[in-house]
Backbone and ligand atoms as CSV (ligand in chain L), in Angstrom:
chain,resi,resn,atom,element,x,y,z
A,1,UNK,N,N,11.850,13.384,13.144
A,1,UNK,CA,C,11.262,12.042,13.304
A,1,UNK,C,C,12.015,11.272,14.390
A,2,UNK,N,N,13.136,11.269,14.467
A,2,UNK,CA,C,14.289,10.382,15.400
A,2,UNK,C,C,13.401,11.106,16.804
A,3,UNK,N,N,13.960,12.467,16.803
A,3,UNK,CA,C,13.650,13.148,17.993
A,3,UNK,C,C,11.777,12.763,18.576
A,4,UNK,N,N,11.369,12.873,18.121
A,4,UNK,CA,C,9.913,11.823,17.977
A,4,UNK,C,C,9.712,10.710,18.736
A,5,UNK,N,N,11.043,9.669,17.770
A,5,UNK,CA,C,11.084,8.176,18.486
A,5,UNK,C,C,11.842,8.310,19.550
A,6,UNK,N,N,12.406,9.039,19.833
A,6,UNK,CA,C,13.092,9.230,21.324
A,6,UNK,C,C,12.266,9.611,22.239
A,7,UNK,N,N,11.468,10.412,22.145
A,7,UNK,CA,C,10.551,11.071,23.299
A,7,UNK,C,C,9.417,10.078,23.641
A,8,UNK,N,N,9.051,8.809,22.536
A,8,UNK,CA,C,7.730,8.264,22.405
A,8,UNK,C,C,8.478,6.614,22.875
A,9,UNK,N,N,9.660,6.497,22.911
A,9,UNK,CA,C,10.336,5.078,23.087
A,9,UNK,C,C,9.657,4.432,23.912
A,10,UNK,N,N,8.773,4.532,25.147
A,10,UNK,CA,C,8.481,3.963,25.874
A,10,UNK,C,C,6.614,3.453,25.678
A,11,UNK,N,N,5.992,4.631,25.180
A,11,UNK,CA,C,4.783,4.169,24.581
A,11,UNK,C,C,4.813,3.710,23.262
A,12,UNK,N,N,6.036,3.273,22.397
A,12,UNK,CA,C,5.909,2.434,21.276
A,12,UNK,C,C,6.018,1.421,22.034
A,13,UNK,N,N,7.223,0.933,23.067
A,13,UNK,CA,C,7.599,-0.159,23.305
A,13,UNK,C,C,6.596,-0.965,24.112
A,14,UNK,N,N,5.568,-0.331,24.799
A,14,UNK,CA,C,4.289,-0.822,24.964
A,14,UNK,C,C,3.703,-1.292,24.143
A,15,UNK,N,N,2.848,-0.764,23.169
A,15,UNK,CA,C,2.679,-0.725,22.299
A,15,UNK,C,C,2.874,-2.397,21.539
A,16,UNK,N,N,4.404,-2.235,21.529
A,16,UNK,CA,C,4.567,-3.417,21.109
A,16,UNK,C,C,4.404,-4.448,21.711
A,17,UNK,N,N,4.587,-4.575,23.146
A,17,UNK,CA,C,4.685,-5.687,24.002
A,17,UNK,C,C,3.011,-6.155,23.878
A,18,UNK,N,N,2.014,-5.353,23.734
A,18,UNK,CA,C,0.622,-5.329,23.435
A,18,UNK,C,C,-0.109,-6.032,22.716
A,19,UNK,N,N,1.126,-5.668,21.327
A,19,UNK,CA,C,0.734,-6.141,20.190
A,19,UNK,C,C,1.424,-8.033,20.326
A,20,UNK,N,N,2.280,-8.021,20.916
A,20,UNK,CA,C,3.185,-9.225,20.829
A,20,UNK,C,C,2.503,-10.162,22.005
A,21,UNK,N,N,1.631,-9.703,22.691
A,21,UNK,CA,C,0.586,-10.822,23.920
A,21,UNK,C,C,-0.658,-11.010,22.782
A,22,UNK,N,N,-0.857,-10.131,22.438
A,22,UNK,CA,C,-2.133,-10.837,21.239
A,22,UNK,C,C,-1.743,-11.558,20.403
A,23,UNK,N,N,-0.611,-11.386,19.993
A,23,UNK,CA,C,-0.248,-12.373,18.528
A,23,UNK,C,C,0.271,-13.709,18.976
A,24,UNK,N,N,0.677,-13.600,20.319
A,24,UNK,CA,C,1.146,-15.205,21.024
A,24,UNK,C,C,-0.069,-15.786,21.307
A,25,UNK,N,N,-1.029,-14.891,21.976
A,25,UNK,CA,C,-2.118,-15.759,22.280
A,25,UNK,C,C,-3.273,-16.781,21.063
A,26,UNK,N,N,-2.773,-15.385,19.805
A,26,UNK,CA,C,-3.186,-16.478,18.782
A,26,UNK,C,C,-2.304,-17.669,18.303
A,27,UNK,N,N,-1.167,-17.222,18.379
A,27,UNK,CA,C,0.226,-18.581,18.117
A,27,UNK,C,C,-0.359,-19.728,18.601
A,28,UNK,N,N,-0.306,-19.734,20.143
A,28,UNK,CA,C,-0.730,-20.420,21.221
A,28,UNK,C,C,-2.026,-21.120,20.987
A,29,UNK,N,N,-3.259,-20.444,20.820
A,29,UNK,CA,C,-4.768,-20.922,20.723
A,29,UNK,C,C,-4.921,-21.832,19.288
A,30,UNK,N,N,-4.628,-21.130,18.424
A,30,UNK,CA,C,-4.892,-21.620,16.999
A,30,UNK,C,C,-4.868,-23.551,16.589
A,31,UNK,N,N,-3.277,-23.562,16.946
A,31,UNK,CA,C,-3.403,-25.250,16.725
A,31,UNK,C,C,-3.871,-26.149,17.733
A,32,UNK,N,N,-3.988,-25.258,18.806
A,32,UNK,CA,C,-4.930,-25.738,19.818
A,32,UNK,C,C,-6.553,-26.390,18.968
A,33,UNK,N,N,-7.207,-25.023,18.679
A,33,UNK,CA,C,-8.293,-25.650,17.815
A,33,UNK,C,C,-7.918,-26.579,16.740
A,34,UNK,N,N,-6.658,-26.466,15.908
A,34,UNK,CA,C,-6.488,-27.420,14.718
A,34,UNK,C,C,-7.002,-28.782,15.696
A,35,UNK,N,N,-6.252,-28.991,16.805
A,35,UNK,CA,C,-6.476,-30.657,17.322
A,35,UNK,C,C,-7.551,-30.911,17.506
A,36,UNK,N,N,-8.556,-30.366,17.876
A,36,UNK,CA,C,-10.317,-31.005,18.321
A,36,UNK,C,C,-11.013,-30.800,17.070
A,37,UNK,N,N,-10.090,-29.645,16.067
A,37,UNK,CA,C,-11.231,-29.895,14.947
A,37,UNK,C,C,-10.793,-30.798,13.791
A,38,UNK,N,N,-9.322,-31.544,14.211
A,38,UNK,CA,C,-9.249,-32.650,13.095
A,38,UNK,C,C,-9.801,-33.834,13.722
A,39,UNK,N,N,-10.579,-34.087,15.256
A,39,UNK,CA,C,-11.354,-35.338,15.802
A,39,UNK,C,C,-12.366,-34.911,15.213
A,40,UNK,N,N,-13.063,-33.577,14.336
A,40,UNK,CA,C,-14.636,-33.690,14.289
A,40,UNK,C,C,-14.789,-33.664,12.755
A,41,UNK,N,N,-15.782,-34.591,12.780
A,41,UNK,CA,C,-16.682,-34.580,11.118
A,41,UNK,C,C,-16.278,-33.801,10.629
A,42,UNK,N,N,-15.857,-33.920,9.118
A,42,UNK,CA,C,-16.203,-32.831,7.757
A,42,UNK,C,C,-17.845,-32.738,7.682
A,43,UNK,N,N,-18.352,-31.213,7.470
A,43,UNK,CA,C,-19.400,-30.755,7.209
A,43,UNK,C,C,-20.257,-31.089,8.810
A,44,UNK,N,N,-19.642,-31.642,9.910
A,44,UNK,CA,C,-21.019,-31.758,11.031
A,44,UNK,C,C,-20.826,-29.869,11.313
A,45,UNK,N,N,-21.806,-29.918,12.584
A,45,UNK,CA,C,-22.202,-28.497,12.758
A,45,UNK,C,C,-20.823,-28.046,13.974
A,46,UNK,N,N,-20.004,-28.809,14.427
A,46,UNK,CA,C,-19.292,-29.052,15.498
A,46,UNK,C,C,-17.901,-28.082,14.502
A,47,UNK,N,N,-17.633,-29.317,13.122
A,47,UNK,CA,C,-16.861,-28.739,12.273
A,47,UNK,C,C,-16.927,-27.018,11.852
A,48,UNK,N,N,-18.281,-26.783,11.788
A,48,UNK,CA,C,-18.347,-25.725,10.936
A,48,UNK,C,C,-18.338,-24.196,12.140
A,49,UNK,N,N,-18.293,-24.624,13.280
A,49,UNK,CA,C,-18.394,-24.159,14.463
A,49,UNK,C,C,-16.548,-23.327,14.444
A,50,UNK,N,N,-15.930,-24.542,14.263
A,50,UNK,CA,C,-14.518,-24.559,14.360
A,50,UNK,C,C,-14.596,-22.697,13.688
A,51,UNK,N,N,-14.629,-23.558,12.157
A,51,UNK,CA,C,-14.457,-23.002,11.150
A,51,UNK,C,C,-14.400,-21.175,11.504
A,52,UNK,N,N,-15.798,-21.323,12.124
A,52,UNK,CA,C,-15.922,-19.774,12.931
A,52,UNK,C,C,-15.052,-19.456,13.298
A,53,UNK,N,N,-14.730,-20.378,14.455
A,53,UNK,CA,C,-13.554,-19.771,15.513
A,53,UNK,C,C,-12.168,-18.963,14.730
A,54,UNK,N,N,-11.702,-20.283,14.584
A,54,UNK,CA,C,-10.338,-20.077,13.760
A,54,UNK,C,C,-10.339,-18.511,12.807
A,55,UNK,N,N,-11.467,-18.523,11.580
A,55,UNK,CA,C,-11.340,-17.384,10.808
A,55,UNK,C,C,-11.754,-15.972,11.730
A,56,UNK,N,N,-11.654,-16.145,12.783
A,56,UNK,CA,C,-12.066,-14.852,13.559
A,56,UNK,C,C,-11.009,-14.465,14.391
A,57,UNK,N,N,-10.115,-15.538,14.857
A,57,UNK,CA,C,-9.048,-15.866,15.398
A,57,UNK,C,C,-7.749,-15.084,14.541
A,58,UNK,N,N,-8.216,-15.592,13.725
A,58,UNK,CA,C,-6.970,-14.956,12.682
A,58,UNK,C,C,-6.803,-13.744,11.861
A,59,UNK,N,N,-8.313,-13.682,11.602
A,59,UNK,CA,C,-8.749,-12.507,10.709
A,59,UNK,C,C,-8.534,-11.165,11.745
A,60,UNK,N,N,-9.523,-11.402,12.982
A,60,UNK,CA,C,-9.184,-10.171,13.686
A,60,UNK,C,C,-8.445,-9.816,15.022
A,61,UNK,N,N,-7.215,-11.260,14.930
A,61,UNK,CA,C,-6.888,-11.201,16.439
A,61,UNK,C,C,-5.070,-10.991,15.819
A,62,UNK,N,N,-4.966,-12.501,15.371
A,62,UNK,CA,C,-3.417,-12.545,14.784
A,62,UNK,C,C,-2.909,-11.837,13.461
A,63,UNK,N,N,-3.974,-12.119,12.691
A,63,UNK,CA,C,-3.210,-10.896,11.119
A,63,UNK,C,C,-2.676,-9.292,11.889
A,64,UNK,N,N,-4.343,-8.659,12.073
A,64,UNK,CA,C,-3.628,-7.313,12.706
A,64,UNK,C,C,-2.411,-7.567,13.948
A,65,UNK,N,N,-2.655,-7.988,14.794
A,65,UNK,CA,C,-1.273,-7.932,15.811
A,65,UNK,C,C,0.224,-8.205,15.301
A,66,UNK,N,N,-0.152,-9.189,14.544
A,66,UNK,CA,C,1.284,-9.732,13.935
A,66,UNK,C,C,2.189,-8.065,12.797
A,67,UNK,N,N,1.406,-7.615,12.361
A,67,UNK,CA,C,1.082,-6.236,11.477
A,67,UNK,C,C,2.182,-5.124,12.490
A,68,UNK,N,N,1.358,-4.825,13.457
A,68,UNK,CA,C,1.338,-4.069,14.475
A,68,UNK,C,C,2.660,-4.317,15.465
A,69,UNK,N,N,2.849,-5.546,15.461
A,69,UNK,CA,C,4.307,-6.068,16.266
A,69,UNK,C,C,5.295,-5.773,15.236
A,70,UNK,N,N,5.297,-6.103,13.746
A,70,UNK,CA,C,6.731,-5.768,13.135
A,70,UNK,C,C,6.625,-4.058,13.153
A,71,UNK,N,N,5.607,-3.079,12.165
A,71,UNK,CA,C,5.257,-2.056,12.249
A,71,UNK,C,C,6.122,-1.295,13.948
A,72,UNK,N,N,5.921,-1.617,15.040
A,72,UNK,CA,C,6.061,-1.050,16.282
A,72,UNK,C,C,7.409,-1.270,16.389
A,73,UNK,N,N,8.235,-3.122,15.950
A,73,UNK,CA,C,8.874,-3.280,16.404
A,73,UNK,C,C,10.340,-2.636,15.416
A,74,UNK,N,N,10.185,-2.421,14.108
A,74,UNK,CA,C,10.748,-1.508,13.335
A,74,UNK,C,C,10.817,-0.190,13.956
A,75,UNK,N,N,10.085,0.157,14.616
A,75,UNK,CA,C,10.221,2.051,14.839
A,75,UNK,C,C,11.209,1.828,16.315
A,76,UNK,N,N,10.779,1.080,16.977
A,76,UNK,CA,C,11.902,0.632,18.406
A,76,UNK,C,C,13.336,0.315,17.755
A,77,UNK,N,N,13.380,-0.344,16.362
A,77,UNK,CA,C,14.521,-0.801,16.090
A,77,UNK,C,C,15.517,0.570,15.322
A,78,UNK,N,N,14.325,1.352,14.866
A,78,UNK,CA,C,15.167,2.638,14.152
A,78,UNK,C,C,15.272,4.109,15.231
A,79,UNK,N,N,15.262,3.557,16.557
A,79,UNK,CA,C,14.891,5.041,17.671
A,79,UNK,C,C,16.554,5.187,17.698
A,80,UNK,N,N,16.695,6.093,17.601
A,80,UNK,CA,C,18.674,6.313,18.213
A,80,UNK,C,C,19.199,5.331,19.349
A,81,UNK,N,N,20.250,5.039,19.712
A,81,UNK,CA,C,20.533,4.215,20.819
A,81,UNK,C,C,19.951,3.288,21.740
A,82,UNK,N,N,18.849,2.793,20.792
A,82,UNK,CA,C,17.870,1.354,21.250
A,82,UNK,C,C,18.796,0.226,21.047
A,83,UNK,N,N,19.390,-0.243,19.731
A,83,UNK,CA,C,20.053,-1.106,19.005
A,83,UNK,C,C,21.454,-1.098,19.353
A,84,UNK,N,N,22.088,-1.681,19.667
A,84,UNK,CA,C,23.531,-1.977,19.151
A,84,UNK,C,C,23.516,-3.259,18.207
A,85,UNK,N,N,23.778,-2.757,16.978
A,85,UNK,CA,C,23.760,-3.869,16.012
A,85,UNK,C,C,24.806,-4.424,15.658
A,86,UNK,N,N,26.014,-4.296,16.435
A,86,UNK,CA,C,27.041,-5.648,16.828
A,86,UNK,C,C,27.232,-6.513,17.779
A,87,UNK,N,N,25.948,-5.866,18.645
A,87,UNK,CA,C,25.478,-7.515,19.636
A,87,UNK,C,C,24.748,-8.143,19.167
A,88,UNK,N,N,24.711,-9.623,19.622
A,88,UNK,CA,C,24.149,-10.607,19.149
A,88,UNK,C,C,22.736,-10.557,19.604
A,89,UNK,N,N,22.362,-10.231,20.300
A,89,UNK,CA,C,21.287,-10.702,20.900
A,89,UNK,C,C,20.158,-9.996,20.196
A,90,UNK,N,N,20.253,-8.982,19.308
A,90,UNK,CA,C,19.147,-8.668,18.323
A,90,UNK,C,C,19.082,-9.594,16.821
A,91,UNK,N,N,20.177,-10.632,16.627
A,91,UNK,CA,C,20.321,-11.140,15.440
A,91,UNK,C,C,19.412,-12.365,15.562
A,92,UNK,N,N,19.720,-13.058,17.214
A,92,UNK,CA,C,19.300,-13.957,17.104
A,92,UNK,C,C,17.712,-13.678,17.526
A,93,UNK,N,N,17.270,-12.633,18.085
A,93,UNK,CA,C,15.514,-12.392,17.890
A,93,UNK,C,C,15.367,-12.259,17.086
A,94,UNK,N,N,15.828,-11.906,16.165
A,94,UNK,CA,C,15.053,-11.375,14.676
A,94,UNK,C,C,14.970,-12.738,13.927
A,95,UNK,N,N,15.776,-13.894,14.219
A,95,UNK,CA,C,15.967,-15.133,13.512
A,95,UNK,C,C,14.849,-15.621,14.097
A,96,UNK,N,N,14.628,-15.803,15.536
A,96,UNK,CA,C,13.162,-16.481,16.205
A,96,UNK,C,C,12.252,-15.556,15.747
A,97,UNK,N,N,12.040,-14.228,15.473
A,97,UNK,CA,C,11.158,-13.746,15.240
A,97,UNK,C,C,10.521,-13.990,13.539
A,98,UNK,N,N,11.861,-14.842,12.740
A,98,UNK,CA,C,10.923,-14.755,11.674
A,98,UNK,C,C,10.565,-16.579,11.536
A,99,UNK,N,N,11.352,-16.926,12.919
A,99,UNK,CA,C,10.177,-18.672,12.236
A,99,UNK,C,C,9.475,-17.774,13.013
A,100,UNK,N,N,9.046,-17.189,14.135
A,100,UNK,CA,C,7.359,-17.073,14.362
A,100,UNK,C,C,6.491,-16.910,13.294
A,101,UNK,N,N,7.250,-16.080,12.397
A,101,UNK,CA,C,6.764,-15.249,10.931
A,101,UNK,C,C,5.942,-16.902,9.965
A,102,UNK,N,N,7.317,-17.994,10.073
A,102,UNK,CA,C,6.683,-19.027,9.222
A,102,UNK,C,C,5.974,-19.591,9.810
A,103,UNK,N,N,5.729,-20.007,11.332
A,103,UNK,CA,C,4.393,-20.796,12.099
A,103,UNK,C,C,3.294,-20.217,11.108
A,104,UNK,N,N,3.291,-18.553,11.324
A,104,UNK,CA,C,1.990,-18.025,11.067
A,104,UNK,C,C,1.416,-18.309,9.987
A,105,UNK,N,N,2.488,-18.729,8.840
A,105,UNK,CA,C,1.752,-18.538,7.339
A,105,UNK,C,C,2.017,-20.235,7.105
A,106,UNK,N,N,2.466,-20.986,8.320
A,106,UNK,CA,C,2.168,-22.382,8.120
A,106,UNK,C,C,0.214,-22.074,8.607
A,107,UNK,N,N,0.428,-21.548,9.785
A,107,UNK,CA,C,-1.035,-22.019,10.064
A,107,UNK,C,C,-2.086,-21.256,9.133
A,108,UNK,N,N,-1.919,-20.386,8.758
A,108,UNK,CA,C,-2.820,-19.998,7.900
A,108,UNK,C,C,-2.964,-21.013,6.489
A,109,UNK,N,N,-1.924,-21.369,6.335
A,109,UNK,CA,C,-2.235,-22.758,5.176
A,109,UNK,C,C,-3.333,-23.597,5.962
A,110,UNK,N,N,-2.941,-24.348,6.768
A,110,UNK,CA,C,-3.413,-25.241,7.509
A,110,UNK,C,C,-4.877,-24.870,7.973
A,111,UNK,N,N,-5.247,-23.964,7.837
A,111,UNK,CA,C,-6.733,-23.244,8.352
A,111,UNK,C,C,-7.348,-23.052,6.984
A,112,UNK,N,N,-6.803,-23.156,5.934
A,112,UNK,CA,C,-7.559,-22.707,4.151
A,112,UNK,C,C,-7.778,-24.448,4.380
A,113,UNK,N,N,-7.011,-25.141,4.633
A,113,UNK,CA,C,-7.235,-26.253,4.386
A,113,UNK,C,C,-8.561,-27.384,5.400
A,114,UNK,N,N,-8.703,-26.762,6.686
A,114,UNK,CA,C,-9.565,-27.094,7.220
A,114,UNK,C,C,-11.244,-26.212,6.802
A,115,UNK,N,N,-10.908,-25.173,6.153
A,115,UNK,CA,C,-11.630,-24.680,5.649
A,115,UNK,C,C,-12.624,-25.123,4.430
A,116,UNK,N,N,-11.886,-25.636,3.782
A,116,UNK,CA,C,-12.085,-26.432,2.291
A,116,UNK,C,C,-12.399,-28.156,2.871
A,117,UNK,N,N,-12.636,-28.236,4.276
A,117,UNK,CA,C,-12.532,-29.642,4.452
A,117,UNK,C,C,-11.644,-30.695,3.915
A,118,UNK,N,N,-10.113,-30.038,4.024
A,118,UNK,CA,C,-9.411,-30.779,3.183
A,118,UNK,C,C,-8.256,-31.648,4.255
A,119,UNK,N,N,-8.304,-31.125,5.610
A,119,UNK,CA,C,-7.626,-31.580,6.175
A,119,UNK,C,C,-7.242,-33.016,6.274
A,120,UNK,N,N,-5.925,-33.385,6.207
A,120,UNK,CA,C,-5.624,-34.712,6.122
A,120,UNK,C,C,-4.567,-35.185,7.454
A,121,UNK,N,N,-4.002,-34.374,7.821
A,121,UNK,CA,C,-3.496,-34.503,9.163
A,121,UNK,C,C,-3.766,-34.828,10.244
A,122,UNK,N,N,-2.914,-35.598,11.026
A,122,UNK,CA,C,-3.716,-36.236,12.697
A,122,UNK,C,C,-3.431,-34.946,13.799
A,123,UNK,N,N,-4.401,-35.590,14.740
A,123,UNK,CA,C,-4.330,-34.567,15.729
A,123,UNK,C,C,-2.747,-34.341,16.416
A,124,UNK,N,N,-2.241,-35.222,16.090
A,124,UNK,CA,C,-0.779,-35.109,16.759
A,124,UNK,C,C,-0.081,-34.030,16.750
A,125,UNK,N,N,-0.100,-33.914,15.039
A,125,UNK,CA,C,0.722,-33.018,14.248
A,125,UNK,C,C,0.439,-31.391,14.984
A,126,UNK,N,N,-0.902,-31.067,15.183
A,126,UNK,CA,C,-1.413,-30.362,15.804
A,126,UNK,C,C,-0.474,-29.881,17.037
A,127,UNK,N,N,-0.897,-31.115,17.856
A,127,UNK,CA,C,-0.339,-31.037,19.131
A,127,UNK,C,C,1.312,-30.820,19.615
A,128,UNK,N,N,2.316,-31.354,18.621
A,128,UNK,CA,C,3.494,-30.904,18.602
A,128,UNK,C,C,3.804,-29.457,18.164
A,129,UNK,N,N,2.938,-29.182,16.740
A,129,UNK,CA,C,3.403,-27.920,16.358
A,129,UNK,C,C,2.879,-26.876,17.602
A,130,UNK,N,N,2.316,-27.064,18.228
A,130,UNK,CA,C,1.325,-26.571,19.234
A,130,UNK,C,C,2.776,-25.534,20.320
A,131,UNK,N,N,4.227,-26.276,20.928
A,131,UNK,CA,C,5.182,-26.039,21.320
A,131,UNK,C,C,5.806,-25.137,20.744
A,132,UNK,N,N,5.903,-24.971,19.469
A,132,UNK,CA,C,6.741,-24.097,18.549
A,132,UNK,C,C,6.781,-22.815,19.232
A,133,UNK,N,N,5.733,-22.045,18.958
A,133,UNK,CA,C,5.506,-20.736,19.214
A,133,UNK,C,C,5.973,-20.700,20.708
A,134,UNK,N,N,5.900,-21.377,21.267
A,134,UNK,CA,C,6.063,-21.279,23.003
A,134,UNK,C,C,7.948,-21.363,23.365
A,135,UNK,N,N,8.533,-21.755,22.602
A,135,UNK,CA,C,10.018,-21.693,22.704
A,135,UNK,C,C,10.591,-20.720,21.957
A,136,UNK,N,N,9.743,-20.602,20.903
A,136,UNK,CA,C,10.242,-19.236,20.199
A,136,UNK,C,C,10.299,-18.011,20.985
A,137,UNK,N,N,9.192,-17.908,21.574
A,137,UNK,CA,C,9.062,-16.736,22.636
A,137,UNK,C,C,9.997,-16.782,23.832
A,138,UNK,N,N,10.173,-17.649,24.175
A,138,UNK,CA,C,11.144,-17.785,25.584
A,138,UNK,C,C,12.522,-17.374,25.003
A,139,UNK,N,N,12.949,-17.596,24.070
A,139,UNK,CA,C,14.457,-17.219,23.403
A,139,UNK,C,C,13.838,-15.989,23.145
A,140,UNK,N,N,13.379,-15.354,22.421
A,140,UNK,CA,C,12.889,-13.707,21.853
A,140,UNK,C,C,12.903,-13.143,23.205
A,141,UNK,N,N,12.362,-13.727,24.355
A,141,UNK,CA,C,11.885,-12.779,25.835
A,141,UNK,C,C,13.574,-12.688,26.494
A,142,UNK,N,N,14.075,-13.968,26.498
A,142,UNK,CA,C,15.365,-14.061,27.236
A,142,UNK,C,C,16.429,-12.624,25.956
A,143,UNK,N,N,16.515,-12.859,25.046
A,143,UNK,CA,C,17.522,-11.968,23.805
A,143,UNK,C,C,17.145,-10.606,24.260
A,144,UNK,N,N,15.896,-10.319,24.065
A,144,UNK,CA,C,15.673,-8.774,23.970
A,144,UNK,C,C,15.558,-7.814,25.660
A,145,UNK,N,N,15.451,-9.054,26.757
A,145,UNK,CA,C,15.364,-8.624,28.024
A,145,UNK,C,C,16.876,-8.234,28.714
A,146,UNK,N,N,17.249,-10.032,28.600
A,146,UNK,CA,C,18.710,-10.110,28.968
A,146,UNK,C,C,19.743,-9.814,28.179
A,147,UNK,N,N,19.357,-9.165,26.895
A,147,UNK,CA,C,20.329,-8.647,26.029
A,147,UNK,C,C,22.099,-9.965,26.344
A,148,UNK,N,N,21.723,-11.282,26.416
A,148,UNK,CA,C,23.455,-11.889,27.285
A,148,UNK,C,C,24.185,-11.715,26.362
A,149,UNK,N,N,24.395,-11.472,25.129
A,149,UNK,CA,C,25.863,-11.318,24.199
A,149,UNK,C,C,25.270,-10.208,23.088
L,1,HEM,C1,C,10.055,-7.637,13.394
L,1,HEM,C2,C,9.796,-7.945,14.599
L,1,HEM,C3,C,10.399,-7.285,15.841
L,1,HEM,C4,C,11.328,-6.262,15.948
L,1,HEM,C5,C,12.037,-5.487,14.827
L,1,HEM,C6,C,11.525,-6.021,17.384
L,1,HEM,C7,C,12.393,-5.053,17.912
L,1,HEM,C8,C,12.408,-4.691,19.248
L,1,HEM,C9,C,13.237,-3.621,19.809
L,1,HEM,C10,C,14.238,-2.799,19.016
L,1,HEM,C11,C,12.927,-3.526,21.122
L,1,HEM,C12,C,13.491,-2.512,22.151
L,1,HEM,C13,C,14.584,-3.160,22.935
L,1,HEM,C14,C,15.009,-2.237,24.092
L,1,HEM,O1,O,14.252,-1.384,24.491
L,1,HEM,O2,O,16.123,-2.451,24.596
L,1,HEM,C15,C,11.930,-4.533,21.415
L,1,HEM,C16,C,11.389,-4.734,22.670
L,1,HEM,C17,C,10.709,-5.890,22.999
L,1,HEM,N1,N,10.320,-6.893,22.115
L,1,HEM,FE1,FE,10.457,-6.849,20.106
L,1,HEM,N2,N,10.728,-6.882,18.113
L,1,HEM,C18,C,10.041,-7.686,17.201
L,1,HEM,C19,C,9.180,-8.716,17.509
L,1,HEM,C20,C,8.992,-9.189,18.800
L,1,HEM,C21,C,8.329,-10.435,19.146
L,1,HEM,C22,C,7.718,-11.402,18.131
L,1,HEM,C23,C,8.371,-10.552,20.519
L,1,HEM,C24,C,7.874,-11.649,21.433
L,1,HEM,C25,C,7.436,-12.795,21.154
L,1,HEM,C26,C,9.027,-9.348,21.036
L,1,HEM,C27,C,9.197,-9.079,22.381
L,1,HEM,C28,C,9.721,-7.883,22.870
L,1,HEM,C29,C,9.727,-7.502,24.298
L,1,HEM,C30,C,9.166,-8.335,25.457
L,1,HEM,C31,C,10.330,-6.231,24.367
L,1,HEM,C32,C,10.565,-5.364,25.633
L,1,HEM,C33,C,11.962,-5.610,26.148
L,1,HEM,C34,C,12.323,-4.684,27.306
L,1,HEM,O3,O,11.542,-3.845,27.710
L,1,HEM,O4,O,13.426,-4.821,27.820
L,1,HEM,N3,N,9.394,-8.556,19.972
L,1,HEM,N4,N,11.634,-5.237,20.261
């Protein structure tokens, strides 16, 4: 199996980078829609439009990728001499990598709840959390590229 992940290191690590542009782009898009769909009516056709988006967004863009990025990024992490796990710079991705982990299952709250027309939040809230995912990634890209400590 090792001998496996050694020969394949470079088409997992694709693989992953693959999986990790789809799952940002949903990071990225998602509370994007939260903001225009907390300006629109409960029950108009504008609302229920959303509704589409988002559960399609998530169902078949971010659940599987997000899946597929730990899945990929576990087999990169168990290949022989990928890791040195007394540098820092894999401790602190794995720390950004798991608030990415809580954005996701914040926004999936936040989408049951626009779902149920229950949303009570301003567009603001939207619009700040909107940054999260986007700094998370810049520390995860800088750790795992520039490996600096
Ligand atoms: C549980 C989640 C994850 C694990 C265990 C993991 C682990 C790894 C490992 C071991 C590598 C190989 C490093 C090397 O070849 O030197 C890697 C590569 C990479 N990871 Fe992850 N990763 C995870 C999630 C993520 C996320 C969420 C992102 C981005 C937002 C990301 C971005 C990257 C990039 C860009 C590379 C390629 C680096 C290069 O080629 O130098 N990873 N990952």
């Amino acid at each position: 199996m090792l001998d496996f992940l050694g020969g394949a290191y470079l088409w997992i690590k694709s693989l992953h980078i693959i999986a990790v542009i789809s799952w940002m782009a949903g990071l990225l898009y998602l509370p994007r829609l939260f903001v225009y769909h907390a300006a629109a009516e409960p029950g108009s056709q504008q609302s229920e439009t959303f509704k589409v988006m988002e559960r399609r967004l998530l169902r078949a863009i971010m659940n599987p990728a997000m899946v597929a990025v730990f899945i990929l990024g576990i087999l990169l992490a168990g290949t022989p001499a990928v890791v040195d796990w007394s540098s820092g710079w894999i401790w602190v991705k794995l720390a950004a990598v798991a608030g990415m982990s809580y954005l996701h299952h914040v926004y999936v709250r936040w989408f049951k709840d626009f779902a149920d027309d229950k949303n009570t939040r301003p567009q603001r809230v939207y619009r700040m959390w909107n940054e999260a995912p986007a700094l998370l990634m810049v520390i995860i890209v800088f750790m795992v590229v520039a490996k600096p400590f």
